[in-house]
PAZAPA-4460 file (N, C-alpha, C; in steps of 0.05 Angstrom, whole numbers, plus 32768, in hexadecimal, padded with zeros to 4 digits):
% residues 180
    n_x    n_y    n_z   ca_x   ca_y   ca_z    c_x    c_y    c_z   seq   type   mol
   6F03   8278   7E7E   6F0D   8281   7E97   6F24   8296   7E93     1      X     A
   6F3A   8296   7E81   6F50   829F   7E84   6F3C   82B3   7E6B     2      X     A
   6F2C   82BC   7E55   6F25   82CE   7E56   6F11   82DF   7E63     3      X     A
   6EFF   82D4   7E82   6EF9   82EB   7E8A   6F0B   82F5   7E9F     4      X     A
   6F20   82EB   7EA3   6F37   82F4   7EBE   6F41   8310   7EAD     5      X     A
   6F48   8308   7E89   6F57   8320   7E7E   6F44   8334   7E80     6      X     A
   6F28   8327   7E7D   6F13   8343   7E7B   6F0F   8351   7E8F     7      X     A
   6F0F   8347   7EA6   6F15   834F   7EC5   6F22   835D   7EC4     8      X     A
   6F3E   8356   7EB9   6F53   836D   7EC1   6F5A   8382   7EA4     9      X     A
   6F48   8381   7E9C   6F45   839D   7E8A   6F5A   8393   7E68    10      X     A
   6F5D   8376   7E69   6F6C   8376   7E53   6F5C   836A   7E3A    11      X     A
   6F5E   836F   7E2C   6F4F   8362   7E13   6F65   8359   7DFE    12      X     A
   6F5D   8348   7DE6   6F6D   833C   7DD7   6F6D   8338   7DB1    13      X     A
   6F74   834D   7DA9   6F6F   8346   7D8B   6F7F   832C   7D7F    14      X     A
   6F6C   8318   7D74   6F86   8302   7D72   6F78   82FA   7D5F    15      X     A
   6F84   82E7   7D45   6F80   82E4   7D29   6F7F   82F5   7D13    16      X     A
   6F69   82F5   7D07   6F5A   82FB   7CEA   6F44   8315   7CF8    17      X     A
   6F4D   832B   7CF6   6F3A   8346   7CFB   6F23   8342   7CE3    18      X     A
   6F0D   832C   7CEC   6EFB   8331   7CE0   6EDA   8337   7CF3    19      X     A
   6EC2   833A   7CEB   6EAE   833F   7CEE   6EA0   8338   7D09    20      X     A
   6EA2   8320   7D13   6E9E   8318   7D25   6EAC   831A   7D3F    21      X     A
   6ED1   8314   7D40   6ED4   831A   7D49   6EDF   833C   7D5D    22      X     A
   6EE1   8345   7D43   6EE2   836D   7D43   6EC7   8371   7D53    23      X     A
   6EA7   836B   7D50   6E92   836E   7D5E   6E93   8362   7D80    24      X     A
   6EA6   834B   7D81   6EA6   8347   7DA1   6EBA   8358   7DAE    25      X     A
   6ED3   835C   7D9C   6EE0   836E   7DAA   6ECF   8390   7DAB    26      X     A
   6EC4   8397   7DA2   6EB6   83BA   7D9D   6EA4   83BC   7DB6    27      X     A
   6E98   8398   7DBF   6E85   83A4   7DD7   6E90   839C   7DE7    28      X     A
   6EB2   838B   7DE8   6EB6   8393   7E0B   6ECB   83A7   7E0E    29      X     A
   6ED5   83AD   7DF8   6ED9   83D8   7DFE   6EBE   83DF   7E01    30      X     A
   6EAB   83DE   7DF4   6E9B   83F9   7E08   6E92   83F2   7E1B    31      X     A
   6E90   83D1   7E28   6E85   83CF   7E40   6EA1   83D6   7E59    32      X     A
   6EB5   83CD   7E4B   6ED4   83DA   7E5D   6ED1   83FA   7E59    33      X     A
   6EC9   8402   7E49   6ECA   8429   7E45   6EB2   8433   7E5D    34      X     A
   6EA3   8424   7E6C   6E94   8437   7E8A   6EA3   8431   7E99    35      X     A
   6EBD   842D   7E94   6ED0   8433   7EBB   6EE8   8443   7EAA    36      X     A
   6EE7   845D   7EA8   6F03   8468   7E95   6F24   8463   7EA3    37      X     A
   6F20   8443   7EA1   6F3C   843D   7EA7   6F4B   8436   7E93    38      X     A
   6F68   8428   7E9C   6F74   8420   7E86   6F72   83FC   7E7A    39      X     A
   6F6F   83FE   7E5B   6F6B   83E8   7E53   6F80   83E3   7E3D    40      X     A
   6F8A   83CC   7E3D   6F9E   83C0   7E30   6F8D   83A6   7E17    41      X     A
   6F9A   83AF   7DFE   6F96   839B   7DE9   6FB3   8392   7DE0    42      X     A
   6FAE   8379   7DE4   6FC1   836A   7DDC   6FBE   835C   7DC1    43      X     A
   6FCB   8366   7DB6   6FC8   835F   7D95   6FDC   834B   7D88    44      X     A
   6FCF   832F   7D77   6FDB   831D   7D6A   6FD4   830D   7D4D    45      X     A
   6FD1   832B   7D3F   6FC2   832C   7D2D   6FD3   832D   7D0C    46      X     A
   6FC1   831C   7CF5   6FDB   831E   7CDC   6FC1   8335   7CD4    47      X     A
   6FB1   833E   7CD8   6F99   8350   7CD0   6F85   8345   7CC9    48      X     A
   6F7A   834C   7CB1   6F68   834F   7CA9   6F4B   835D   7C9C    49      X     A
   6F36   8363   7C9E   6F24   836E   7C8E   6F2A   838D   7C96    50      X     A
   6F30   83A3   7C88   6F2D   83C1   7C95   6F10   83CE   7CA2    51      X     A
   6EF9   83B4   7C96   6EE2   83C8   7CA8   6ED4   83BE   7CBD    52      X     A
   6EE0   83A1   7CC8   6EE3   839C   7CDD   6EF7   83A9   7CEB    53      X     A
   6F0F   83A6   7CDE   6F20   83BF   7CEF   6F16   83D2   7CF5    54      X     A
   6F05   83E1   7CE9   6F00   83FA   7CE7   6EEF   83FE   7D08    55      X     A
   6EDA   83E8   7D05   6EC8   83E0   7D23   6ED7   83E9   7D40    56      X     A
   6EEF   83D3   7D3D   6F00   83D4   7D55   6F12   83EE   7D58    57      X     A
   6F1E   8402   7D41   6F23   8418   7D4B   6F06   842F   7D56    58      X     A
   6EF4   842B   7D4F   6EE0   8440   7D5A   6EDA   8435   7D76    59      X     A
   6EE0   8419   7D76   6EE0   8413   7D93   6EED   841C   7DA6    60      X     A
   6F07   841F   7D9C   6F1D   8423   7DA9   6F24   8442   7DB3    61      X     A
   6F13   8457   7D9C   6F12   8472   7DA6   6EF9   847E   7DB1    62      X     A
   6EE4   8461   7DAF   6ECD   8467   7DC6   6EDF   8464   7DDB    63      X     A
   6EE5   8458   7DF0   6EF7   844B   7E01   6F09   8464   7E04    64      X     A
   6F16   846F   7DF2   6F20   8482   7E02   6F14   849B   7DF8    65      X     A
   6F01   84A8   7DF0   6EE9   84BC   7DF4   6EE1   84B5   7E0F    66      X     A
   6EDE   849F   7E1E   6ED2   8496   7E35   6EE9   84A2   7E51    67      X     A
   6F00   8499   7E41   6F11   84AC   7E58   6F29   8499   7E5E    68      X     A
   6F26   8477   7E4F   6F36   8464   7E4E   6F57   8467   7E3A    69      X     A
   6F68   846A   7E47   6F81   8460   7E43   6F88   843C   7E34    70      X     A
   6F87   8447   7E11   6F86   8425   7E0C   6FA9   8425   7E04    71      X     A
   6FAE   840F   7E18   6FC5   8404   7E0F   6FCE   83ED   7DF8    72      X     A
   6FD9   83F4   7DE6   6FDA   83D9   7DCF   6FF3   83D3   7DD4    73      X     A
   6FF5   83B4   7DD4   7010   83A8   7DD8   7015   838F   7DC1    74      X     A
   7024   8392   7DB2   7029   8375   7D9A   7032   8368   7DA9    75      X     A
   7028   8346   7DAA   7032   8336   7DB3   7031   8318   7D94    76      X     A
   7043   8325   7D8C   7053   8313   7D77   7050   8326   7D58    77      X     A
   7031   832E   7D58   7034   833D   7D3B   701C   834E   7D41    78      X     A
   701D   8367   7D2A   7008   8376   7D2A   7007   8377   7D0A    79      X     A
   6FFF   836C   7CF1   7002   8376   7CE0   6FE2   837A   7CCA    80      X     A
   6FED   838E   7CBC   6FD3   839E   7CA4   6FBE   83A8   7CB8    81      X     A
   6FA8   839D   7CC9   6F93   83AC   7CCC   6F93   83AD   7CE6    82      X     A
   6FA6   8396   7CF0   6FAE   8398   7D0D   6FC7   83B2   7D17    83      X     A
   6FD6   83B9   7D03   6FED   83CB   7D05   6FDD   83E0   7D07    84      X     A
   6FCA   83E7   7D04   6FB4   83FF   7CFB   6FAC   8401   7D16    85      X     A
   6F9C   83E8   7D1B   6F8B   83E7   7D39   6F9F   83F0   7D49    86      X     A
   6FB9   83EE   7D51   6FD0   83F4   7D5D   6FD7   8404   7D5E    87      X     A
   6FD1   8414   7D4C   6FD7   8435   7D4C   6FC2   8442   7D5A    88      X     A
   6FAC   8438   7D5E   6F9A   8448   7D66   6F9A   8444   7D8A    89      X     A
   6FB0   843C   7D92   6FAC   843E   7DAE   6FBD   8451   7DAF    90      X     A
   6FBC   8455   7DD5   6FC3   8476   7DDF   6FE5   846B   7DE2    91      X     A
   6FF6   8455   7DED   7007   8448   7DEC   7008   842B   7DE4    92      X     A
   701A   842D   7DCC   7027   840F   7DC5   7041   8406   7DBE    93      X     A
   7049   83EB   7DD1   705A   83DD   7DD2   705C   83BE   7DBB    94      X     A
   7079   83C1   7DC1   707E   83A3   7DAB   7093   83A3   7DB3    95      X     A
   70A6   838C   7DBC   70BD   837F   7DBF   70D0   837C   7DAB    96      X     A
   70E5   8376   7DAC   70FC   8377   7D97   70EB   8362   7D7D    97      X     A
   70E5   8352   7D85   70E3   8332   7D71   70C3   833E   7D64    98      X     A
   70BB   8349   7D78   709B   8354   7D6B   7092   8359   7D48    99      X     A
   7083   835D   7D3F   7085   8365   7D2B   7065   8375   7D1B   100      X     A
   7071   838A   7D0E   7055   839D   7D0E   7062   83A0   7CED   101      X     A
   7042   8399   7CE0   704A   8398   7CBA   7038   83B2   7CB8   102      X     A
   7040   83BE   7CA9   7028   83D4   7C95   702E   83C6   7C80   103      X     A
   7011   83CF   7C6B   7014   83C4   7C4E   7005   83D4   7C41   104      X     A
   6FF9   83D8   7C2A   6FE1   83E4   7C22   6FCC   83D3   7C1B   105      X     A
   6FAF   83DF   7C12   6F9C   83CF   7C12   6F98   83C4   7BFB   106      X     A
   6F89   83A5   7C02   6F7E   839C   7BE5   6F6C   839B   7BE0   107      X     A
   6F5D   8399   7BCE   6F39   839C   7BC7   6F39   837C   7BBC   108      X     A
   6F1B   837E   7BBA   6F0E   8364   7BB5   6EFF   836A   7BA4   109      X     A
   6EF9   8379   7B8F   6EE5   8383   7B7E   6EDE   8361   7B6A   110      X     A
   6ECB   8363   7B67   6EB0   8351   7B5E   6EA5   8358   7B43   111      X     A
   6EA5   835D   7B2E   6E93   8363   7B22   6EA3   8372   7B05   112      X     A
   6E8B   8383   7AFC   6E93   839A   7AE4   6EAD   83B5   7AF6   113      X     A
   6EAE   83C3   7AD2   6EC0   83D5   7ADD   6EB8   83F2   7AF3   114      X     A
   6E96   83EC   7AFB   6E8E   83FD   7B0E   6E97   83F4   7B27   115      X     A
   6E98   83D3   7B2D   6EA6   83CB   7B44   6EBD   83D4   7B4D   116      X     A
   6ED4   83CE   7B34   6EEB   83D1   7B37   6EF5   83ED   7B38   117      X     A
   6EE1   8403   7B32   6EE9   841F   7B34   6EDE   8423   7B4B   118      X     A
   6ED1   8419   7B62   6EC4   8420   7B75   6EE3   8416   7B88   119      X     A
   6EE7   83FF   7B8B   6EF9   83F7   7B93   6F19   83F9   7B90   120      X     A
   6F17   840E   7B83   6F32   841A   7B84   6F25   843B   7B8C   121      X     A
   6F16   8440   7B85   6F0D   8457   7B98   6F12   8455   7BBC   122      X     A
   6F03   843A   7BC3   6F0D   8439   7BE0   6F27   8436   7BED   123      X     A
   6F37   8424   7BD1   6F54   8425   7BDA   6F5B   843C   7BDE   124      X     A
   6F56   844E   7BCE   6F6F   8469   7BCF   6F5B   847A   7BE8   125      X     A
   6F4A   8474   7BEC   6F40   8485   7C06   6F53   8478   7C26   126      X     A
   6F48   845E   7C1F   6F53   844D   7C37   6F6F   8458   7C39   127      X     A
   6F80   8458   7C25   6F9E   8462   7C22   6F9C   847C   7C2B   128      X     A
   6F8F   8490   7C27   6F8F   84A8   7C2E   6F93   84A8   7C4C   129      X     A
   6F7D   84A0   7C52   6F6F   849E   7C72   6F87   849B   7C8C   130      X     A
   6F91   847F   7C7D   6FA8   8475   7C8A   6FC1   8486   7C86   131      X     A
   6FC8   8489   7C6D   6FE6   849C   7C72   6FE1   84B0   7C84   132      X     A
   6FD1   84BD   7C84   6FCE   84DA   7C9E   6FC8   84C4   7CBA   133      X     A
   6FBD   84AE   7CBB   6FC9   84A8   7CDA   6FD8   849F   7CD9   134      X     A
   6FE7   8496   7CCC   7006   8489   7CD8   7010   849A   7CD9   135      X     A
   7014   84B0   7CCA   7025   84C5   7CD1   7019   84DC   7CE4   136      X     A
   7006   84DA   7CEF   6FF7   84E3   7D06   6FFB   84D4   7D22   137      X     A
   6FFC   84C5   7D22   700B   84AF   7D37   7023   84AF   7D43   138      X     A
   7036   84A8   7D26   704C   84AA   7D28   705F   84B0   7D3C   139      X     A
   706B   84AE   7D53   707F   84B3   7D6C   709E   84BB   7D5C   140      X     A
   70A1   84B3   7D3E   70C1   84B1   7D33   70C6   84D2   7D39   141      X     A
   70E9   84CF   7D43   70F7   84E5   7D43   7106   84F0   7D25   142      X     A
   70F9   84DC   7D15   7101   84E6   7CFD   70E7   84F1   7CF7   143      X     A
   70E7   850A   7CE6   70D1   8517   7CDF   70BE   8509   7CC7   144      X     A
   70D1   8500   7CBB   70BE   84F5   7CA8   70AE   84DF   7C9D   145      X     A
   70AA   84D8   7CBB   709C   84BB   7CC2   707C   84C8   7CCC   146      X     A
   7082   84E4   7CCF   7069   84F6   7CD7   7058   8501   7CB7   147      X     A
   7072   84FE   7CA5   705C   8501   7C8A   704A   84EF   7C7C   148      X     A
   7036   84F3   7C7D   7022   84E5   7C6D   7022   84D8   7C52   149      X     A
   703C   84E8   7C43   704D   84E1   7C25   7052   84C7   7C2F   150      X     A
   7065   84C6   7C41   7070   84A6   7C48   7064   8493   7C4F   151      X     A
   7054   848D   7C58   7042   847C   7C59   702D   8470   7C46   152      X     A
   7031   8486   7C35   7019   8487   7C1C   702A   8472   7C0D   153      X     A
   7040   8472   7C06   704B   846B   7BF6   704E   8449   7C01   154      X     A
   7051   844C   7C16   704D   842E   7C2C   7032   8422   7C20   155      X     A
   7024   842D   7C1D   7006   8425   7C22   6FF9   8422   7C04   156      X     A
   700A   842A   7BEA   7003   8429   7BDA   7006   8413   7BC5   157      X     A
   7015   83FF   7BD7   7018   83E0   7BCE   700F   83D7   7BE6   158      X     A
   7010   83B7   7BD8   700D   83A9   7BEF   702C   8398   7BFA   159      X     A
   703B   83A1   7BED   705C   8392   7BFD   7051   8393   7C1F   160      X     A
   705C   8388   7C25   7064   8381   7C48   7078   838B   7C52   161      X     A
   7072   83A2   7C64   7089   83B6   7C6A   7082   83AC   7C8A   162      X     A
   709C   8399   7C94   709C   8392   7CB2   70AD   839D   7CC0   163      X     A
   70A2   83A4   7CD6   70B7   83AD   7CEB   70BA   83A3   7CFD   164      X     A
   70CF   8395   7D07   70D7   838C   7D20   70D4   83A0   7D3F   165      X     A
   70DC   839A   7D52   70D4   83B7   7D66   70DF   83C4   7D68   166      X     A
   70F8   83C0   7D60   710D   83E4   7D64   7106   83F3   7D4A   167      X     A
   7105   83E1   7D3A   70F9   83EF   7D1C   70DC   8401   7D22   168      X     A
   70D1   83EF   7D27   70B0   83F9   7D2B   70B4   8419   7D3D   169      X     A
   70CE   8416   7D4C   70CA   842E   7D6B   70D3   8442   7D4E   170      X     A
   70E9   843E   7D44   70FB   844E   7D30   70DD   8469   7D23   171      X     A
   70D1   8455   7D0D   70BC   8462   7D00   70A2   846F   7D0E   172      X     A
   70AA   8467   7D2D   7090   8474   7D41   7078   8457   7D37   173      X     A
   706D   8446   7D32   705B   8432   7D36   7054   8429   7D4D   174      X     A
   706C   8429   7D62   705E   8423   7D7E   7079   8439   7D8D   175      X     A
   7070   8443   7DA6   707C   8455   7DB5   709B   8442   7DC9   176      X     A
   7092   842D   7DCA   70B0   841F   7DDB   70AA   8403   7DD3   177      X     A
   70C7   83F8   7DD5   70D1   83DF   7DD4   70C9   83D1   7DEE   178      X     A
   70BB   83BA   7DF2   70C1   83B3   7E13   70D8   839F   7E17   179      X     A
   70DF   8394   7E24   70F4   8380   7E1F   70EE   835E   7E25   180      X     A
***
């Protein structure tokens, strides 16, 4: 009940582990919300997860607005690793003081011989590529150099946990306002 009231009113909800199944229910009610080009709100409560399920829900998210939809992303407690990503990809996003939005860089799972493990650091440093030019493509910071792609790379080239609270997060441009 209380999720088709949110679907009603145009809100949808990233919440847990961004993996496979759930990234595929959220992708078709953006595109079934993307035939009325209104505005839709994702409310995100996510520690992340897989990047190519992530990957699902951002193409969702810029079908939806290719469609003509205004997606709003709002953290409601955390956005972090694949969820911080999904968050960037809306047209406005919010996070509250206590909020919290992590970047990190990626890890691989390689399996096998040293063809595995050179395949999988091949995707790392692409995945790293990909991402430093959007975060610094994103980016809202009045400091300039939250708009270079250097800085982020360097974010993204471990996996430390780089968290931001919401005035932090506004500081580096990660989400556009604080709400209160």
């Amino acid at each position: 009940l209380i999720e088709a009231r949110m679907y009603n009113s145009r809100t949808l909800v990233c919440v847990g582990e961004i993996e496979e199944y759930g990234a595929g229910q959220l992708a078709n009610q953006f595109q079934t919300l993307a035939e009325e080009p209104e505005e839709i709100t994702l409310l995100i409560t996510s520690y992340g997860g897989a990047v190519d399920a992530g990957g699902a829900i951002l193409r969702a998210v810029r079908y939806a607005q290719h469609k003509g939809c205004t997606v709003i992303g709002e953290v409601r407690g955390y956005a972090m690793s694949m969820a911080a990503i999904v968050l960037q990809q809306c047209d406005l996003r919010f996070a509250t003081p206590e909020d919290i939005v992590m970047v990190h860089g990626f890890t691989g799972a390689s399996v096998g011989d040293v063809r595995n493990t050179a395949e999988d650091l091949r995707v790392t440093r692409k995945l790293t590529q990909i991402y430093s030019k959007f975060f610094a493509d994103r980016s809202t910071a009045d400091d300039e150099k939250y708009h270079d792609k250097k800085y982020w790379k360097k974010l993204l080239e471990d996996s430390l946990p780089h968290n931001y609270f919401g005035e932090e997060a506004l500081k580096v441009g990660l989400i556009d306002e604080v709400l209160p």
